[in-house]
N, C-alpha and C positions, 0 to 999 in steps of 0.2 A: 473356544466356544464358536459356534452357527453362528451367522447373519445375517442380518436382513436391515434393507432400509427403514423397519420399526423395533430392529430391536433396541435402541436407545432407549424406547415407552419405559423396559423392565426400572431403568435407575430414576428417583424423583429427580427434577430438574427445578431448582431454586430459581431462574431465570426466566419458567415459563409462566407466565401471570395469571391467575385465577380470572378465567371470563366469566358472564353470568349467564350466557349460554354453551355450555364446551359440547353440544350436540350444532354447533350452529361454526363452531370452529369446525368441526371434522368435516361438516359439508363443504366449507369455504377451502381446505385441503385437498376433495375429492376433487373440487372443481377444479382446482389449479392444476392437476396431475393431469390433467387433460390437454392444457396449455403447450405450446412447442418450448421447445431448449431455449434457455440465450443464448447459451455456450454449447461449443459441439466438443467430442472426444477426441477429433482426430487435435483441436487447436491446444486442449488439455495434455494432451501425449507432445507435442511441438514445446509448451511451455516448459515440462520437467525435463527435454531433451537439453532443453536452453540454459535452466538452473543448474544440469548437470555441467554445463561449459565452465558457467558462472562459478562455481563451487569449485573448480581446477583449478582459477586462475585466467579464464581466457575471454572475462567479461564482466562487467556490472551491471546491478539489477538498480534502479530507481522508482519505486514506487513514493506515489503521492497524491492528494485529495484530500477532502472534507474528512474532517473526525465524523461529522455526522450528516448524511446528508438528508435534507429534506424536502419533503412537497410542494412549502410556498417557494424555495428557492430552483424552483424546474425552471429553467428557459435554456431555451437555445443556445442563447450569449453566456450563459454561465458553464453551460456545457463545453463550449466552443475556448471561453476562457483558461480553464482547467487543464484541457486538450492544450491550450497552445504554451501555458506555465511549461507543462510537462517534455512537450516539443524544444525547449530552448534549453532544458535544466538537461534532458538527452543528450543535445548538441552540444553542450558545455564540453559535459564529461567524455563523449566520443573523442573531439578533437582536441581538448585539453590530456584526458587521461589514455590516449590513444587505445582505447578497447572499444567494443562492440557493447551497449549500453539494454537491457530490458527493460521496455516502460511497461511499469505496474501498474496500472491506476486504481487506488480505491475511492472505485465511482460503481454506479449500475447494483447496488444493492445495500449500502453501508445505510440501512433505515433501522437497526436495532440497536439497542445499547445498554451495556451490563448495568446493571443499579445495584448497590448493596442492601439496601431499604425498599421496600415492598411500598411505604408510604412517605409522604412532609405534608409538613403544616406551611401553608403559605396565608396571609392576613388573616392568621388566626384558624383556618379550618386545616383540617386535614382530610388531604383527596392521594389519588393512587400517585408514584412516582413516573413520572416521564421516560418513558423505556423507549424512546425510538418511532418517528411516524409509521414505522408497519404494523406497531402495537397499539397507540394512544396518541393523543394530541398533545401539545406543548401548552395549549392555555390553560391557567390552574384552575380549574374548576371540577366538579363530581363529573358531568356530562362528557367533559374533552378526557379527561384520564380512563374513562372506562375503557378497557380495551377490548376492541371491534374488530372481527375478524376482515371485516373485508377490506379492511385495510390491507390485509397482507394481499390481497388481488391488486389490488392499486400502486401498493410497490412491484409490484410486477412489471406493472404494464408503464410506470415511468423507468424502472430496471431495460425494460425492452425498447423504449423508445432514445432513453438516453445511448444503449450501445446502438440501436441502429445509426444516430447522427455520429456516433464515435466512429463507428465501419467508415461510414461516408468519408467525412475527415480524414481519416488514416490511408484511405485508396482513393479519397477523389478527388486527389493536387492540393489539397489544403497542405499537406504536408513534403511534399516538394520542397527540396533541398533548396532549389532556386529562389522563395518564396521564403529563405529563411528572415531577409532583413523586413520582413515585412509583420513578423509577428512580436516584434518589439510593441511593450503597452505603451500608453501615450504616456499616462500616469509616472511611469520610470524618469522622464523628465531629463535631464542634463547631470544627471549622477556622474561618478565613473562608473559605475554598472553597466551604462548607456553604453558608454564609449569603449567598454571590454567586449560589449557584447557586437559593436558595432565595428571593431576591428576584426573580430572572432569571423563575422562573416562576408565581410573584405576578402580575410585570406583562403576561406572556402571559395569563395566565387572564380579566385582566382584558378583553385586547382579544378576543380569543376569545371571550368572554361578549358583550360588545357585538357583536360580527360577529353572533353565533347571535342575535341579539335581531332579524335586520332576515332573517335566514335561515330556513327549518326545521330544519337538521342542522348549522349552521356549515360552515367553509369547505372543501370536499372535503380539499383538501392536509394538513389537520389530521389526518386518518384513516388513512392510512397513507405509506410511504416508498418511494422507492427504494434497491435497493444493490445492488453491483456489485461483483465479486470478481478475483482480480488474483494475482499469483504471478512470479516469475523463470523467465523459459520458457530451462533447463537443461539438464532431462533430458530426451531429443530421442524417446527410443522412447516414451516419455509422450504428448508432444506430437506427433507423427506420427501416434499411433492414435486419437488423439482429435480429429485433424484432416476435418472436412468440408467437403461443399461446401453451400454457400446453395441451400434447394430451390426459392425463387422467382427466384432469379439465376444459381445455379451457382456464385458464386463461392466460393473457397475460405475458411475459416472456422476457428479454433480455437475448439474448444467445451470446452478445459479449463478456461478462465477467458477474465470480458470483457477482461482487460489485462493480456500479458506484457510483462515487461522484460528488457533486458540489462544485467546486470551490470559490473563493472570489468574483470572477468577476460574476457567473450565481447562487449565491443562492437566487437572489433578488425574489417575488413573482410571478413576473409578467413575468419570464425568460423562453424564450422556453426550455431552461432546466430542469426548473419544472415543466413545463406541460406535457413534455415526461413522467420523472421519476413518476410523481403521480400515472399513471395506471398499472404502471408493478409490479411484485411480489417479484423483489429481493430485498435486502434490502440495502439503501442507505446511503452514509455519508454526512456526511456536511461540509465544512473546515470554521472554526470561527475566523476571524482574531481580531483586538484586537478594531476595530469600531464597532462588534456585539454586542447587547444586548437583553438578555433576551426577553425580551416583544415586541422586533420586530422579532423573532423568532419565537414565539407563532402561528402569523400566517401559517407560513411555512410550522410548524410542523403541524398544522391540516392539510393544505392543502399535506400533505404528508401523513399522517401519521394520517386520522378520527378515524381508530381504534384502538389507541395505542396499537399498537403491537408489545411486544416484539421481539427485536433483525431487526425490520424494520431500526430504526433510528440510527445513529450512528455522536455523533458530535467530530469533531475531529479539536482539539484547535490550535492555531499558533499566541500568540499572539507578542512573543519574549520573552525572558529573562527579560529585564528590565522593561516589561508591565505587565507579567504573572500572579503575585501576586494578584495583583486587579483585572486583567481582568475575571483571569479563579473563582476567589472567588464572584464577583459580579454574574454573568454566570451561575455556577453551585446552588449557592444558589434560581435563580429564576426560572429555569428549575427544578432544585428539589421540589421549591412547588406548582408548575402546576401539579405534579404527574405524570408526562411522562414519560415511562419507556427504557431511552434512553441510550445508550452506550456510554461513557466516553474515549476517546483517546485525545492521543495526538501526532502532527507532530513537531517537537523541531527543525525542517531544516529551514523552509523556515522565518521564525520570524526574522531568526539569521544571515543575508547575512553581511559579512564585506568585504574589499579590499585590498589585498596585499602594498606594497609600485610602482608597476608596474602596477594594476589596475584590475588585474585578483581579481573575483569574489571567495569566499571560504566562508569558517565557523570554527569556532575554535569550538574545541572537548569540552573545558571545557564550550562555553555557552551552546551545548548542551545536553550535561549533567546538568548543574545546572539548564535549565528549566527544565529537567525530575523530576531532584528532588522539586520543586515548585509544579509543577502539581501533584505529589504524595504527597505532606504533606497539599495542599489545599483540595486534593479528600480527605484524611482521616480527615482533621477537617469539612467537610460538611457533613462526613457520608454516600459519595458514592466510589464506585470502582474504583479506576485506573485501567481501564481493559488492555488497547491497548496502542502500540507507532509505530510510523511510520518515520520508519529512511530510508534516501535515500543513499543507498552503492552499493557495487558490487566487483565482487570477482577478480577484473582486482587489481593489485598494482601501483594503483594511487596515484598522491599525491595533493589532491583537498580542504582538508581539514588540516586546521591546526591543529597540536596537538596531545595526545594522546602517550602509552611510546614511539613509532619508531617513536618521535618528528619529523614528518614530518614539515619542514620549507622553505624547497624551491617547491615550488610550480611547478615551470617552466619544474621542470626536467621529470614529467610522467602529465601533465596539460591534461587530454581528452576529457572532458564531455562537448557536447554540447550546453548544455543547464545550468544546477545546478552543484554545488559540492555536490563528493560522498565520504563518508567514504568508507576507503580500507577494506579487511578481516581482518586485524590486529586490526583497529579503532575500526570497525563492533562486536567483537569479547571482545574488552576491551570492548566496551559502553554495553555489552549485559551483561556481569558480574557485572558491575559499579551497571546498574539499576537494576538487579534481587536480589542482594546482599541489594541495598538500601529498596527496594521492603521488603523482609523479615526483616531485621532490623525497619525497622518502621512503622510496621503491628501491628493492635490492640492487644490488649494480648488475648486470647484463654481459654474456660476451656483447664487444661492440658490434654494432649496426653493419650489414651488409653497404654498400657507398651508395647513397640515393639511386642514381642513374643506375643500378644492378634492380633494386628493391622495385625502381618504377618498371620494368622492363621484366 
């Protein structure tokens, strides 16, 4: 079939919410088309080059961020927070899991959010469901739920403002190697977290000192980062008006983020969700809950993905802990012999929802960890990559999550997220030595190492 950045309109979309002006959405879309990229095509073509590394074996992806981000929470410092979570959980895994690490951030557009339910009843009335600040407000009332187009303008322009301070950061020495012992939070306190993370870059400085001693400036890559922004491509009047084309190709392009995905709810075939993603060139994920199998996938993946091309496809697991085992071994063994050269993650958050004694929503530290380690000893007996993992934290000292050493237990006392629970920087920071440590430790064995002094030389 033809397409077009409207062809999605032809299928209904259950996730687009009935406005009560939908002449006054289409304006607020016209307008936005007007708007510059956030993202450009050449850095979208860089990213799937990168996934394809990832997907071979010769790197890991780490994305992470907010389940949902929001409007009152815009500032600099939460911005800069996030950024520097992500900075240290990279480092981790570089120099612990000696690969070359992709930071993902889902930042700079995560403002939608799937709802099963069009409405709830909150103290007795019932008003629309809270879909995300690019759709509706979070306070329960008739006024704040109606959803307002120009809301999607306004995640825009914090979409644009937050990657502008992101660019900064990532090229303007915030992220300098040298500058690593300094992004430790205060919060993290006297843990051993602290003092892993504070040998970790001990023994960087050291080698960094020696590199600079045969150098002028030390090693370029010390000086700054890349990073790469990412999002659930949902809400489609969003993503249509921000859709372009490649002006050195023409190809077509999402310039909302380098990396959409589809969700549990819109990877079905026939989902305007898919019919968007098919024609654009970044490269996509898929979130696999633990009802996916193999052979109804197959479709998908052609209809995505006819010319298997590395670092396009990225499937990314969530079956939970107590399913993992079978789910992700069934899964990975039938996608292995279709021969698709697809990218191996995994999301260990959302499988794993349990319930305080009060009712409040969380996740204990230790189920997600022990799916990470499932999903890494299943990839290594099927003889593919655990490339990726996709943890939802943030550099706020929250306590959303159970577990972990700063035995977070009372929930109530810092409880903020909207939407999911987030590991804290402390969490964030344990889970990322936890899995890079495990990561090495039960890695195939290797011919041995060329002798240091060869390898440094």
């Amino acid at each position: 079939m033809s397409w077009s950045r409207e062809s999605w309109r032809s299928s209904k979309d259950p996730y687009l919410p009935e406005y009560p002006d939908p002449q006054a959405l289409e304006l607020a879309g016209e307008k936005l088309k007007t708007y510059p990229p956030l993202v450009f095509a050449g850095e979208v073509r860089q990213l799937k080059a990168e996934l394809a590394l990832a997907g071979s074996g010769k790197s890991y992806i780490l994305q992470g961020g907010d389940c949902a981000e929001t409007f009152a929470d815009f500032t600099a410092l939460g911005i800069r927070d996030t950024f520097r979570v992500l900075l240290q959980m990279a480092l981790i895994f570089t120099f612990v899991g000696e690969k070359p690490v992709i930071r993902l951030g889902r930042v700079a557009g995560q403002f939608a959010k799937p709802r099963s339910a069009a409405t709830e009843v909150v103290a007795g009335e019932e008003v629309m469901t809270y879909r995300g600040d690019m759709i509706n407000g979070i306070e329960p009332n008739p006024r704040s739920r109606t959803p307002d187009p120009e809301r999607m303008l306004e995640a825009y322009f914090h979409s644009a403002a937050t990657l502008n301070l992101l660019r900064a950061f990532a090229g303007g020495g915030y992220a300098d190697l040298y500058r690593a012992g300094k992004w430790l939070f205060d919060f993290v306190g006297n843990s051993s977290v602290r003092h892993q993370y504070e040998n970790l870059v001990k023994n960087i400085n050291k080698t960094l000192s020696v590199m600079r001693a045969y150098t002028e400036s030390g090693p370029p890559s010390a000086q700054k980062v890349d990073l790469y922004c990412s999002h659930e491509a949902l809400f489609l009047p969003y993503e249509e008006a921000l859709a372009r084309n490649d002006s050195l190709t023409g190809d077509p392009v999402a310039t909302s983020a380098h990396f959409l995905w589809l969700g549990e709810r819109t990877r079905h075939l026939e989902s305007p969700q898919v019919e968007f993603l098919r024609g654009l060139i970044n490269p996509v994920g898929i979130k696999c809950g633990p009802k996916v199998a193999g052979e109804s996938l197959e479709p998908l993946l052609e209809r995505l993905d006819p010319h298997q091309e590395p670092g396009r496809i990225t499937l990314i697991l969530r079956a939970g802990v107590n399913q993992a085992e079978k789910v992700y071994s069934r899964l990975i063994r039938t996608v292995k012999a279709s021969g698709r050269p697809v990218v191996w993650m995994l999301d260990p958050m959302h499988g794993n929802p349990r319930h305080d004694s009060t009712g409040l929503k969380t996740r204990y530290f230790s189920d997600i960890l022990t799916e990470c380690e499932v999903f890494i000893n299943v990839c290594r007996a099927e003889g593919v990559h655990p490339a990726g993992f996709h943890l939802e934290m943030t550099g706020k000292n929250v306590t959303e999550c159970i577990g972990g050493s700063d035995r977070v237990e009372n929930l109530q006392s810092r409880y903020e997220t909207t939407c999911d629970p987030r590991l804290n920087a402390s969490q964030a920071l344990e889970m990322a030595f936890a899995i890079a440590e495990y990561l090495v430790n039960t890695a195939p064995a290797e011919k041995p190492a060329a002798p240091v002094s060869a390898r440094f030389w």
